[in-house]
C-alpha positions, 0 to 999 in steps of 0.5 A: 500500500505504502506504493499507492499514492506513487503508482497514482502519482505517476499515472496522473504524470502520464494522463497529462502528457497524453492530453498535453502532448497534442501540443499548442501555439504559443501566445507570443507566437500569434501576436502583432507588433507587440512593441509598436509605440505611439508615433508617426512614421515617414511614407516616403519610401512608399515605392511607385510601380513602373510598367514592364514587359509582359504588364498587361495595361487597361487603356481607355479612351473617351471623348464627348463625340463617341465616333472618335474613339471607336478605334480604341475600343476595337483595340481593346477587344482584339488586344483583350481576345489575344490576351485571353488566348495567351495569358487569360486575362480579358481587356487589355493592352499587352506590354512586349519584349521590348517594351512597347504597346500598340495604339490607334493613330500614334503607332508603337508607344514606349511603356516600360520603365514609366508609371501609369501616370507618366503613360497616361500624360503622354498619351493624352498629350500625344493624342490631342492632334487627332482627339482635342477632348480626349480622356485617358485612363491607364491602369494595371490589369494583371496586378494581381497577388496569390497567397498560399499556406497558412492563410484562411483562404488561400487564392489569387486576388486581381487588385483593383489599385496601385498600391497593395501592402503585405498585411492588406493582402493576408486581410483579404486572405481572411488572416493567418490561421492559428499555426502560421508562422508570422516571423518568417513570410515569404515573398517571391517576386518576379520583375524585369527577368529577375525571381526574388525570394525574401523573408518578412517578419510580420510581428516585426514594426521593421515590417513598414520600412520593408521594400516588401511592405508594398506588394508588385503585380504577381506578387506570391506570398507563402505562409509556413506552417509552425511546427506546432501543426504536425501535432495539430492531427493529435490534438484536434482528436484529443479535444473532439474525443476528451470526453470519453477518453479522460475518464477512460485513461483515468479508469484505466490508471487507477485499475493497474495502480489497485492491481499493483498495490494487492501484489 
């Protein structure tokens, strides 16, 4: 009897690392930007996209008198047919190797290297010989960013601006789940003929000076999983099944500590 209460000392040690064992994520591990004070911070370094090869440019041109910009529209349809047939992406102007779209009335226009700004100013300004009235808007059809790993929905989203952050596109993504890794997020970029790949702390506050905060057209971010996850099989069937299995362990225990203590 004297080895009783030690029998069930231990049998009570293994109980709890059974039900412990199917691990956990740590506070500190889903937290963001825990050291973030009260301040300003310098926007500055907000970067501006500038067109390259292979962009894919929403180009429309308006005027009060319909009939002289009908040749843009026919542009458009064929120019979004043949991107649909290439890149899958309807309605707009494809950028080509060497840089170049193709516009009614001015011919072959330098794109790469300007920002959708600069484009529409020069086309406007170019198309007042044949157009007085003439409206320009330029914009990105292929910005679009794919998120994959430990986000809630993990997809390709088209962004319908300029300007997209890392955090703005997990929000859109529906956040992290429980077991991603925040510290270590990456991005893989692909501009001017270049495959980057970069790590980001996003429980960082360094994060906001990262050139990786603001996304670029095809952006792809992958969330890694916390290690804590390969116990996650485990423990989602200790939670869903502690009712019965508690108490059958705890029966368990006590009958081979009673056994044990009749030797």
């Amino acid at each position: 009897m004297k080895y009783k209460y030690a029998y069930q000392l231990v049998g009570a040690v293994a109980l709890s690392a059974l039900i412990s064992s199917c691990g956990g994520v740590k506070y500190s591990e889903m937290l963001m930007f825990e050291q973030v004070q009260s301040g300003e911070m310098n926007l500055d370094r907000i970067p501006v996209l500038v067109i390259q090869p292979d962009d894919i440019l929403s180009i429309q041109v308006s005027s009060r008198n319909p009939e002289t910009v009908v040749a843009f529209k026919t542009m458009r349809e064929t120019a979004g047919n043949m991107s649909t047939a290439a890149l899958g992406t309807p309605d707009g102007y494809r950028v080509n190797e060497q840089g170049n779209i193709y516009l009614p009335f001015l011919g072959e226009v330098k794109a790469e290297g300007k920002t959708l700004h600069g484009l529409r100013e020069e086309i406007a300004n170019k198309l007042v010989a044949y157009i007085p009235d003439a409206s320009v808007q330029v914009r990105f059809v292929n910005f679009r960013v794919t998120l994959m790993g430990e986000v809630k929905v993990p997809n390709t989203y088209i962004i319908p601006n300029e300007r997209l952050t890392i955090l703005e596109a997990i929000g859109m993504a529906g956040d992290f789940t429980d077991y991603a890794r925040r510290n270590a997020v990456m991005v893989v970029r692909e501009r001017n003929g270049v495959r980057e790949f970069a790590r980001v702390n996003t429980q960082d506050p360094e994060l906001f000076q990262s050139p990786y905060f603001y996304l670029s057209p095809n952006d792809i971010i992958y969330v890694e999983p916390l290690k804590a996850k390969q116990y996650a099989t485990r423990g989602d069937f200790i939670d869903r099944y502690s009712v019965i299995l508690v108490p059958f362990v705890s029966a368990l225990t006590f009958l081979v500590v009673d056994i044990a203590t009749r030797k």
